[in-house]
TIRO-2110 file (N, C-alpha, C; in Angstrom, 1 decimal):
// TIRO-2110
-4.0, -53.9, -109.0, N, 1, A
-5.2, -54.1, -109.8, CA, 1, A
-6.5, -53.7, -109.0, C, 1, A
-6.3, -54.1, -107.8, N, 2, A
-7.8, -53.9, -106.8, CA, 2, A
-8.2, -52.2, -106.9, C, 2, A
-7.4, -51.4, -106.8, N, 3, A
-7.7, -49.8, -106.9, CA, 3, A
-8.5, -49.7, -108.2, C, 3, A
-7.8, -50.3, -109.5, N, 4, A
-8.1, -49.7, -110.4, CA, 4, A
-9.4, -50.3, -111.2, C, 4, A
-9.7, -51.5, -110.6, N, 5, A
-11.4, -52.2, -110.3, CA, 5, A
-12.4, -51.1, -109.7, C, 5, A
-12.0, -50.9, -108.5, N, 6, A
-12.8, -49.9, -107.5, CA, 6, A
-13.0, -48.7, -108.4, C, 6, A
-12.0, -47.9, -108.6, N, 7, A
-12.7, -47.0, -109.7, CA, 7, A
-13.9, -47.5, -110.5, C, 7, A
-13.4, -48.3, -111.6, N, 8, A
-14.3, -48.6, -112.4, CA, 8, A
-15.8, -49.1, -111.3, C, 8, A
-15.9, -49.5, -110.7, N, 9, A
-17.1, -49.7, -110.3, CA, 9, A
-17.7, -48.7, -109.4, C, 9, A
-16.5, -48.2, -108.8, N, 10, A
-17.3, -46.8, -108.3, CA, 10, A
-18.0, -45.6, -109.5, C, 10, A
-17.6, -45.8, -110.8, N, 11, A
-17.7, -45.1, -112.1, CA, 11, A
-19.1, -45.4, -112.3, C, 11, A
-19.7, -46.3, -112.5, N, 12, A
-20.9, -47.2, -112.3, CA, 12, A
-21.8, -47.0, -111.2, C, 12, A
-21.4, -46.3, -110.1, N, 13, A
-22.0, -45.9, -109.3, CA, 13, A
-22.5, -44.6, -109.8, C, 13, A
-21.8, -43.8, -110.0, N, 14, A
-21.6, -42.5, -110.5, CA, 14, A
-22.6, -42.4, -111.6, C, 14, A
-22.4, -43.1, -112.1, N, 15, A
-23.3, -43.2, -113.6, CA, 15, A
-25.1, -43.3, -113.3, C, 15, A
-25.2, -44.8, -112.3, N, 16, A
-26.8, -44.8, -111.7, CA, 16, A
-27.4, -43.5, -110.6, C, 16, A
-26.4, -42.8, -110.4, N, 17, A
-26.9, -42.1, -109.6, CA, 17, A
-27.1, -40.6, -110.1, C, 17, A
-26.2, -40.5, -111.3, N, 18, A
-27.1, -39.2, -112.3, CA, 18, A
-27.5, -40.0, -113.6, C, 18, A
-27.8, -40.9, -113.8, N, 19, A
-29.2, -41.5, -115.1, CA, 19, A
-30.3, -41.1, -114.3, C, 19, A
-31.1, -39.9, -115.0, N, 20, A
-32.3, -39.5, -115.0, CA, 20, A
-33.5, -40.6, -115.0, C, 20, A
-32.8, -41.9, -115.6, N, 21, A
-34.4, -42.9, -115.4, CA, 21, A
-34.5, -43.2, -113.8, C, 21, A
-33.2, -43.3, -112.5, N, 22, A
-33.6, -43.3, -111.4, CA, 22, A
-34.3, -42.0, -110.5, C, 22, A
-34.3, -40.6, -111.3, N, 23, A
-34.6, -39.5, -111.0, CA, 23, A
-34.5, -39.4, -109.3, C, 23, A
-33.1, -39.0, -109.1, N, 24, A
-32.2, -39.0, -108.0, CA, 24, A
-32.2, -37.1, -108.1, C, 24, A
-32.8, -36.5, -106.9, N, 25, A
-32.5, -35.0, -107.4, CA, 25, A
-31.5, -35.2, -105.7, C, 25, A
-30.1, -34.2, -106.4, N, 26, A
-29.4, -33.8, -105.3, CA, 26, A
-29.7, -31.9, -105.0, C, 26, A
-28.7, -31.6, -104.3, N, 27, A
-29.1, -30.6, -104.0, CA, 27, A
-28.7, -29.2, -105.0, C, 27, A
-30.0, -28.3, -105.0, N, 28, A
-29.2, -27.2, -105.7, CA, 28, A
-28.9, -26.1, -105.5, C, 28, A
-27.7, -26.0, -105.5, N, 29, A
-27.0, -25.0, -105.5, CA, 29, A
-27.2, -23.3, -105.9, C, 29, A
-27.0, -22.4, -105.1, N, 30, A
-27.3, -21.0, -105.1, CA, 30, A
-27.1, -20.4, -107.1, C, 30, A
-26.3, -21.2, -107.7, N, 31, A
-25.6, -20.7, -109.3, CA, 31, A
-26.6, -21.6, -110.0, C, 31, A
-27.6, -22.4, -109.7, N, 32, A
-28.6, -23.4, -110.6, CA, 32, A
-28.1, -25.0, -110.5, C, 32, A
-26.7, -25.3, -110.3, N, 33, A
-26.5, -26.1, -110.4, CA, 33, A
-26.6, -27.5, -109.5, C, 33, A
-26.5, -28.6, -109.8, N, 34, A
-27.0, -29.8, -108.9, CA, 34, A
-25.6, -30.4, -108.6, C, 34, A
-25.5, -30.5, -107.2, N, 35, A
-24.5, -31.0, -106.9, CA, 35, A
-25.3, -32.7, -105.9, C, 35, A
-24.5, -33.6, -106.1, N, 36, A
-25.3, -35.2, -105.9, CA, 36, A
-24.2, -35.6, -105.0, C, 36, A
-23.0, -35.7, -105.2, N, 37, A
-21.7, -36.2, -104.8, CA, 37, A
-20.3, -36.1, -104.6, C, 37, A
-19.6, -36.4, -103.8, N, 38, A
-18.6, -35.9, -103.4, CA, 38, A
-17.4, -37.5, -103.0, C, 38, A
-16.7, -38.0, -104.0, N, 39, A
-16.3, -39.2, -103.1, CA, 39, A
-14.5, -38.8, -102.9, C, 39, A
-13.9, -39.7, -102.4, N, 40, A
-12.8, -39.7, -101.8, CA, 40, A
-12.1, -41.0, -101.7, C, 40, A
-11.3, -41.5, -102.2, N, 41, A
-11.0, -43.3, -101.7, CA, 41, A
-12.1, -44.2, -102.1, C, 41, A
-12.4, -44.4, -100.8, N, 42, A
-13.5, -45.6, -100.6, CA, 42, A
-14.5, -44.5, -100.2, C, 42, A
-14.2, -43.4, -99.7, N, 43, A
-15.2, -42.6, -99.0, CA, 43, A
-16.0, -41.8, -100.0, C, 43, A
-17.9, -41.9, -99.8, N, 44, A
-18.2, -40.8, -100.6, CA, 44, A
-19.4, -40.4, -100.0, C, 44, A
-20.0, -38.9, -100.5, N, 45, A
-20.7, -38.1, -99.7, CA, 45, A
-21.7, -37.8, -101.0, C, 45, A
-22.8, -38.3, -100.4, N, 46, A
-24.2, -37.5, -101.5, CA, 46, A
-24.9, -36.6, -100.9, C, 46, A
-25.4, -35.9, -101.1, N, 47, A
-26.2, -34.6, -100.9, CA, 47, A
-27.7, -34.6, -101.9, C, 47, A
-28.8, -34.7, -100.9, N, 48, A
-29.7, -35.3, -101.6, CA, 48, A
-30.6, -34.6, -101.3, C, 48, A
-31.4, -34.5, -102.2, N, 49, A
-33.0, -33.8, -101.6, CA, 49, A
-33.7, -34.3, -100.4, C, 49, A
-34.3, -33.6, -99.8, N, 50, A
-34.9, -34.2, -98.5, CA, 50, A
-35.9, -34.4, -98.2, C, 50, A
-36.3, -35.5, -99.3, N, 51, A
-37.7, -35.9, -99.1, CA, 51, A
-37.9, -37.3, -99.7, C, 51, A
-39.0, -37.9, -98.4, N, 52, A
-39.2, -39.2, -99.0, CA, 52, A
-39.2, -40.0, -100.1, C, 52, A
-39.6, -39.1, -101.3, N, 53, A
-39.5, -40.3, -102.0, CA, 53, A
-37.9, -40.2, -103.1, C, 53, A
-37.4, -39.3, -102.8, N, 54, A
-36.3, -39.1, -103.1, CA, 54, A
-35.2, -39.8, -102.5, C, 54, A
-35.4, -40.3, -101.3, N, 55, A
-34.1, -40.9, -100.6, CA, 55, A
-34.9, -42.6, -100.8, C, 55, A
-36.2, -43.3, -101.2, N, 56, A
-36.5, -44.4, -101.3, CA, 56, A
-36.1, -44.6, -102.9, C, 56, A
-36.1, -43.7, -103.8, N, 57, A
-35.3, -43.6, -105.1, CA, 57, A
-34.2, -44.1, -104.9, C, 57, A
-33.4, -43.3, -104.1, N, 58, A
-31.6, -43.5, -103.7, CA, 58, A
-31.4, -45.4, -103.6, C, 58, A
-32.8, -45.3, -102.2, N, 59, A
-31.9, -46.5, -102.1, CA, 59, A
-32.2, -47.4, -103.0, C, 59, A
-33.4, -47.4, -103.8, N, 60, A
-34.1, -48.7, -104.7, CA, 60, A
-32.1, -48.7, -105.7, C, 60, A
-31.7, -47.5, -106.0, N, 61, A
-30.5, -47.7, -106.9, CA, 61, A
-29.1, -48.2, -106.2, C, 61, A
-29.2, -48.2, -105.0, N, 62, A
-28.3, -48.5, -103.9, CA, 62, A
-28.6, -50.0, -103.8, C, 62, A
-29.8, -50.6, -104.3, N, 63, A
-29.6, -52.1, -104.2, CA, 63, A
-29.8, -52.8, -105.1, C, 63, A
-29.6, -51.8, -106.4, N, 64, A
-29.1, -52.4, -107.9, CA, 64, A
-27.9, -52.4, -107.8, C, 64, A
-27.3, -51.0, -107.3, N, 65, A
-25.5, -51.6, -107.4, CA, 65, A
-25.2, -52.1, -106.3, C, 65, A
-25.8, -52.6, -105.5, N, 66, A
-24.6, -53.9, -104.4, CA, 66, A
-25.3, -54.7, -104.9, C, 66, A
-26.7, -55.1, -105.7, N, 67, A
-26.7, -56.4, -105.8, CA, 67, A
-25.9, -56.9, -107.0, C, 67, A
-25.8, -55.9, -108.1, N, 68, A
-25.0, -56.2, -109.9, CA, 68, A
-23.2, -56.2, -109.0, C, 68, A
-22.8, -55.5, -107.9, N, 69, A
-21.3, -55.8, -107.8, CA, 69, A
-21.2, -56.1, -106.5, C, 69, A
-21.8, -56.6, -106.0, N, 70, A
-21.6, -57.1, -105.2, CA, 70, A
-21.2, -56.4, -103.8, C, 70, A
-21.3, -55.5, -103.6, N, 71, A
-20.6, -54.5, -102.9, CA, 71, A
-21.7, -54.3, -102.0, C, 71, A
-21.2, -53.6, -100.6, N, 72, A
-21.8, -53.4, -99.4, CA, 72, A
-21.8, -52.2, -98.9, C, 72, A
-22.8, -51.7, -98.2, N, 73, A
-23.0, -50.6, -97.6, CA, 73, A
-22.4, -50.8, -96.1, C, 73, A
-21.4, -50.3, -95.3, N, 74, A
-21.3, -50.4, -94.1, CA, 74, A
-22.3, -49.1, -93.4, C, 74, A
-23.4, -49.3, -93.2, N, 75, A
-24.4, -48.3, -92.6, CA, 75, A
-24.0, -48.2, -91.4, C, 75, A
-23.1, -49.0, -90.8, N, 76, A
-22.7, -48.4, -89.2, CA, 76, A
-21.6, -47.3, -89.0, C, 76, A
-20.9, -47.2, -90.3, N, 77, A
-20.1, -46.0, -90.5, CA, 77, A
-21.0, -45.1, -91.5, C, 77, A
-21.9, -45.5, -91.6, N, 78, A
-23.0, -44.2, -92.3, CA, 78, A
-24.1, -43.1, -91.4, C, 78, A
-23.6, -42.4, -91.8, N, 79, A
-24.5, -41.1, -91.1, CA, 79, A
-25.3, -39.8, -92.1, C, 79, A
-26.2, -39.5, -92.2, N, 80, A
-26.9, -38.7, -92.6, CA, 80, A
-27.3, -37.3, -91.8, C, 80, A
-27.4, -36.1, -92.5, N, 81, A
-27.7, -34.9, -91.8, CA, 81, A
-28.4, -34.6, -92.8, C, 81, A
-29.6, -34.2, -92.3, N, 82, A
-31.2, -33.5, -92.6, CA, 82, A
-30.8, -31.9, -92.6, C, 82, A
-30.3, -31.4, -93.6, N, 83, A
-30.1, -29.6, -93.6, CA, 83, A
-31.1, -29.4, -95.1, C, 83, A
-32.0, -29.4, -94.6, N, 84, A
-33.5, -29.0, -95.2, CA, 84, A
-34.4, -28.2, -94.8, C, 84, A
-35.3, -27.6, -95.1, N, 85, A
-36.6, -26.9, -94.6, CA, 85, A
-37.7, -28.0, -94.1, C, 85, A
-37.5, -28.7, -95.2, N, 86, A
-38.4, -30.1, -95.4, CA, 86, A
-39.0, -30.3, -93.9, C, 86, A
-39.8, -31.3, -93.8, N, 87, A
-40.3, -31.9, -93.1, CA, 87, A
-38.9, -33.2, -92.8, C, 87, A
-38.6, -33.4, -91.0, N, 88, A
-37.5, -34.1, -90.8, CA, 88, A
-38.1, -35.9, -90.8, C, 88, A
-37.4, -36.5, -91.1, N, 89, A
-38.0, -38.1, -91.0, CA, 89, A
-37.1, -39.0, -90.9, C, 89, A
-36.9, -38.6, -89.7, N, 90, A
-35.4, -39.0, -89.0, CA, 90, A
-36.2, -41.2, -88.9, C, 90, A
-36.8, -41.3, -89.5, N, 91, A
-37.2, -42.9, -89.2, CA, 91, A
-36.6, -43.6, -91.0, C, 91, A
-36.5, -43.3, -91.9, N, 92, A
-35.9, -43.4, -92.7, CA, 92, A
-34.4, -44.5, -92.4, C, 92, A
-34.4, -45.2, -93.1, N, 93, A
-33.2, -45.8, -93.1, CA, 93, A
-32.4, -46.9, -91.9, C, 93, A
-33.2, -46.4, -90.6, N, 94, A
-33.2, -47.2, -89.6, CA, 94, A
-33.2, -48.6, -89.7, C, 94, A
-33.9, -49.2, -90.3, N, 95, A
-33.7, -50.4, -90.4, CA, 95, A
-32.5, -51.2, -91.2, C, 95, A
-31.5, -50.4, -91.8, N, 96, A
-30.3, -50.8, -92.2, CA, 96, A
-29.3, -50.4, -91.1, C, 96, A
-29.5, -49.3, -89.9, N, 97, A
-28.1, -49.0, -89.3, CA, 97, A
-27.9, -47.5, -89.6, C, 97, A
-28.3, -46.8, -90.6, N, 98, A
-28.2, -45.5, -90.6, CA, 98, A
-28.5, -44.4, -89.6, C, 98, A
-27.0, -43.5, -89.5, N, 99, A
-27.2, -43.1, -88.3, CA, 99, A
-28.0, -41.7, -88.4, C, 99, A
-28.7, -40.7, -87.6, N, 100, A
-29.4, -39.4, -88.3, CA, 100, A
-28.5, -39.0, -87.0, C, 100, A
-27.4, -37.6, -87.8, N, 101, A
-26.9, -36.4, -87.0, CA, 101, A
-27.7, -35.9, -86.2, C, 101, A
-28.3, -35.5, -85.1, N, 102, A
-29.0, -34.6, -84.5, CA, 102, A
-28.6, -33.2, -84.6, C, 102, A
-29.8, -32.3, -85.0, N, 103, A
-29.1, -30.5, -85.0, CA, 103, A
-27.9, -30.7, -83.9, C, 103, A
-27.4, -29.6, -83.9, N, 104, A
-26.2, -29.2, -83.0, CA, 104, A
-24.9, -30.5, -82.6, C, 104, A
-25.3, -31.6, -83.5, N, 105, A
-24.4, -32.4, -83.1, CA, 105, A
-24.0, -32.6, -84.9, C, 105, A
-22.6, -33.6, -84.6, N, 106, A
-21.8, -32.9, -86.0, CA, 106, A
-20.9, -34.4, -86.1, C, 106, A
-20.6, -34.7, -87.4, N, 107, A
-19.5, -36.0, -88.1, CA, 107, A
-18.6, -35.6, -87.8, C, 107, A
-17.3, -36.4, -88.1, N, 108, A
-15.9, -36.6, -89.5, CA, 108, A
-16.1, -36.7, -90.2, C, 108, A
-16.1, -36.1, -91.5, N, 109, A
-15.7, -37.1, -92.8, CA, 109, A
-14.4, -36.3, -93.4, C, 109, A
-13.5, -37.4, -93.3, N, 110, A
-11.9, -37.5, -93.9, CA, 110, A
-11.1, -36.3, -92.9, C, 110, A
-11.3, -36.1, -91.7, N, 111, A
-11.1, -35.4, -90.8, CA, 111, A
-11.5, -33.7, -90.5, C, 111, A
-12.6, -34.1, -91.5, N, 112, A
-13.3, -32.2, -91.3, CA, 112, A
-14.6, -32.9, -90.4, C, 112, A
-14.6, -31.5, -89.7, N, 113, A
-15.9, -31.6, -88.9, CA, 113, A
-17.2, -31.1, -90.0, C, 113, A
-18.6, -31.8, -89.8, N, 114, A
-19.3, -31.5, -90.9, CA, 114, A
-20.6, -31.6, -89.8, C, 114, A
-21.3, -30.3, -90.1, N, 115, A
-22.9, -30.5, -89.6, CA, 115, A
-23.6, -29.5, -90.0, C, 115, A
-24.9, -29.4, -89.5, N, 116, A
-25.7, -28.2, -90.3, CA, 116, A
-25.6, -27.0, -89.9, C, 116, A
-25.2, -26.6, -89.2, N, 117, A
-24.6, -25.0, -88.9, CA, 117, A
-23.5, -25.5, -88.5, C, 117, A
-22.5, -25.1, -89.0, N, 118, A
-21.1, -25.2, -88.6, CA, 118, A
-20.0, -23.7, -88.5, C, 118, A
-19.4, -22.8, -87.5, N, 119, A
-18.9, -21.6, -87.5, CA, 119, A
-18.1, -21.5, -88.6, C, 119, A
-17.6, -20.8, -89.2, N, 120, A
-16.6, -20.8, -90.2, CA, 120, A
-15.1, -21.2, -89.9, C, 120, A
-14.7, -20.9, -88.5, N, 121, A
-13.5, -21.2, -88.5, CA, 121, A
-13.1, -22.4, -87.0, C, 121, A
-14.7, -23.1, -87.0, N, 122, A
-14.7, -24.9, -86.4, CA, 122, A
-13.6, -25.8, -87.1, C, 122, A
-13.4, -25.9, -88.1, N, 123, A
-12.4, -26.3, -88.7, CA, 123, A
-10.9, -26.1, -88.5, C, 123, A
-10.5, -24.7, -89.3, N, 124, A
-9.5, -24.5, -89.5, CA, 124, A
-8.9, -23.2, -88.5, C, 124, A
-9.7, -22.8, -87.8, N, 125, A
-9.6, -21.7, -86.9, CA, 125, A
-7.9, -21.9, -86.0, C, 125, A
-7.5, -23.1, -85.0, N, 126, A
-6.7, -23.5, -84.7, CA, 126, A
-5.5, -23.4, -85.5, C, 126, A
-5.7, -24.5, -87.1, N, 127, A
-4.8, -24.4, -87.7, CA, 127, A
-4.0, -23.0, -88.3, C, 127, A
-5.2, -21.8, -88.4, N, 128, A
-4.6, -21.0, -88.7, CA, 128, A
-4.0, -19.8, -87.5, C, 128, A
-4.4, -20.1, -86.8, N, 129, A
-3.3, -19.6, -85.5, CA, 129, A
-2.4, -20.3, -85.1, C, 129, A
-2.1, -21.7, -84.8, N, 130, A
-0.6, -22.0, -85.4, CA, 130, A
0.1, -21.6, -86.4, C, 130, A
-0.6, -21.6, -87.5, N, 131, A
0.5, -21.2, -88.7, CA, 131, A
0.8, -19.4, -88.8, C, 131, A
-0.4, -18.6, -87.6, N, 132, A
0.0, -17.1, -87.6, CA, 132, A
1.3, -17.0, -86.3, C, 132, A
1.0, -18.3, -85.6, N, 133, A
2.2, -17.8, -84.9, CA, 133, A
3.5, -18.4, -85.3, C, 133, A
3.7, -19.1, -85.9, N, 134, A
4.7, -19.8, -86.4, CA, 134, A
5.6, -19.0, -87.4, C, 134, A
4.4, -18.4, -88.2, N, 135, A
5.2, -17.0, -89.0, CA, 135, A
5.5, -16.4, -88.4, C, 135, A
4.5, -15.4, -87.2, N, 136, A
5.2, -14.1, -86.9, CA, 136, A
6.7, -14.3, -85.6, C, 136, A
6.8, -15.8, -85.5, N, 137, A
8.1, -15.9, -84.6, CA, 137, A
9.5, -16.0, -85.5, C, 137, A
END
């Protein structure tokens, strides 16, 4: 039963974070499109505009849904990367535990490496030279 709660209240997340009355802009995409989120499990990834009053937006809606379900932010497994033009304001969120990526330094999330310039084949480069040699033997 517990999984199929989480959904539903992660759905509810989903929902405050594209209702236009919190005017939450995520990022947009080269085709027009707005992409906001990405979740996984328990795990989820927003992609947000980079600017102050857009991430004080985020959170004013981030403490309507933990306070209506009760739920918690673990901000010591939270980290943020600033891949903007914007002006950086890496002081933001500090006071919860939020961690800020520094350029050239890079996450996990769900075991991909993730940062603001990342090579194309930082990831899967390895994996696919195992699997070239494993074929051609």
């Amino acid at each position: 039963m517990s999984p199929c709660l989480f959904i539903l209240v992660i759905d509810v997340f989903n929902y405050l974070l594209y209702n236009p009355t919190y005017g939450i802009h995520g990022l947009a995409l080269p085709s027009g499109s707005i992409f906001r989120d990405q979740s996984f499990a328990n795990y989820t990834t927003l992609y947000l505009k980079g600017t102050y009053d857009n991430l004080e937006r985020t959170s004013k809606m981030f403490f309507l849904f933990c306070t209506t379900t009760n739920a918690k932010v673990n901000w010591k497994k939270s980290s943020a990367i600033w891949a903007s033009n914007q002006l950086k304001d890496y002081g933001w969120g500090i006071d919860v535990g939020l961690i800020w990526v520094q350029e050239g330094e890079g996450v996990k999330y769900l075991g991909v490496q993730v940062r603001y310039w990342l090579p194309i084949d930082a990831n899967f480069g390895k994996l696919m030279l195992s699997l070239k040699g494993t074929l051609i033997s």
